[in-house]
C-alpha angles and dihedrals in degrees: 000000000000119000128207114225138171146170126263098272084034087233087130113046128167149172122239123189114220161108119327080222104048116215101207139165145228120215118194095203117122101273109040086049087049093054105022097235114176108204129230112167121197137174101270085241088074092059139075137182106220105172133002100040083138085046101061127091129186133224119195121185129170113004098012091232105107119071116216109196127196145179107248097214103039096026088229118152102211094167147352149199105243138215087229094054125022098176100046132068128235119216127207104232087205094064099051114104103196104087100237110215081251142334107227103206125197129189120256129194102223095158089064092039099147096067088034107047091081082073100068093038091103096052097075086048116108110244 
């Protein structure tokens, strides 16, 4: 199923290819708590930018892999390109529009993230 998703002044819109029932994750490290991003990480090649790329900004911290990226004009954080994951994409659940049948959502220890990333390798593979 693709959803469609933005961010809160829609600047920023894109296409994610995934479940009708969404298997996402909650990470409790400082950044995701502070913003309440809900993670759903997908191969690059299921999503697609289709407006704001001009928009966007990016904000690193740490280890410089991770790619935060925001809309300049509302502050909303739509995707990202993740540690975990550097050639995938994750996606913010909250900001998809499209109603998915259900979001599954599972606990993960990100404050703890180095004896715990090993857990979300798989979810940038092709099927």
């Amino acid at each position: 199923m693709v959803h469609q998703g933005s961010c809160h002044c829609r600047a920023v819109t894109f296409e994610v290819e995934a479940p009708e029932v969404i298997e996402a994750d909650r990470c409790n490290c400082s950044i995701c708590n502070k913003s309440g991003f809900l993670h759903l990480i997908v191969p690059r090649s299921r999503f697609r930018l289709l407006t704001g790329e001009d928009t966007l900004t990016t904000y690193t911290f740490n280890t410089g892999v991770a790619q935060h990226t925001f809309c300049k004009v509302c502050g909303v954080k739509p995707f990202y390109t993740p540690r975990s994951n550097p050639d995938g994409i994750d996606v913010n659940v909250h900001c998809i529009d499209t109603d998915p049948l259900r979001v599954n959502i599972t606990d993960f220890d990100g404050q703890n993230w180095e004896q715990n990333a090993h857990a979300l390798a798989h979810k940038s593979e092709e099927p």
